[in-house]
C-alpha positions in Angstrom: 95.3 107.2 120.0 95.0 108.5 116.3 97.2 107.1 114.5 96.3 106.0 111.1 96.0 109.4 108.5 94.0 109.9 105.7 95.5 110.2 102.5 93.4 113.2 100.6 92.4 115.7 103.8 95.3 114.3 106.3 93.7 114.1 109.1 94.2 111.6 112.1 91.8 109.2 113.2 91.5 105.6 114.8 92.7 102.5 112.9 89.7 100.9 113.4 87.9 104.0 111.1 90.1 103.0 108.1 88.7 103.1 104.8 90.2 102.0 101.7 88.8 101.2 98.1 88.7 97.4 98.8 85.7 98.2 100.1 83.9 99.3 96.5 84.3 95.5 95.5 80.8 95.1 97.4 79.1 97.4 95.0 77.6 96.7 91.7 78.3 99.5 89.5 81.1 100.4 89.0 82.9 97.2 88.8 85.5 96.6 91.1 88.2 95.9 88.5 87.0 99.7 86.9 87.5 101.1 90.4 91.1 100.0 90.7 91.7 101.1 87.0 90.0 104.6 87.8 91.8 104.9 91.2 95.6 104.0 90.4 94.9 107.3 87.8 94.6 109.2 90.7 97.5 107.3 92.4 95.6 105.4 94.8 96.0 102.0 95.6 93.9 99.4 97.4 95.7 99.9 101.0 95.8 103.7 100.8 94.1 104.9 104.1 90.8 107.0 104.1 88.6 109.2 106.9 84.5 108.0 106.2 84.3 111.8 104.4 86.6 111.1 102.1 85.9 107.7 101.1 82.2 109.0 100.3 83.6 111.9 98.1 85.4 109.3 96.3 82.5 106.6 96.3 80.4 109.3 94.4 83.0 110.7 92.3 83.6 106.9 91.1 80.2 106.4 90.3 79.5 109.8 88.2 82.6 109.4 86.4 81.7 105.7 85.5 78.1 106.8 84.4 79.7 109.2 82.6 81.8 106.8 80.5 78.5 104.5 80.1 76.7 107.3 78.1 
């Protein structure tokens, strides 16, 4: 059963799909502490729910805006 949601396109999918931003702590640029500063200004938190499109949308908007602010 779908039942977890995504919170930018809304749509259903399985729990065990989940994304959430935790997972950008793995990465090496941004920094993890610059992604939760960049994503509570777009009002998401660490345990906010994401489909796999989504959380790549947001993985590269993350990185261009943070090489934008390193220029």
């Amino acid at each position: 059963m779908k039942n977890a949601q995504c919170k930018k396109c809304l749509k259903k999918f399985y729990e065990k799909d989940i994304y959430t931003i935790q997972q950008f702590q793995y990465r090496k640029t941004p920094t993890y502490k610059w992604s939760i500063k960049y994503f509570k200004k777009l009002g998401i938190i660490e345990w906010d729910s994401f489909c796999e499109k989504c959380m790549s949308f947001y993985a590269k908007e993350s990185e261009k805006r943070w090489n934008e602010s390193n220029i």
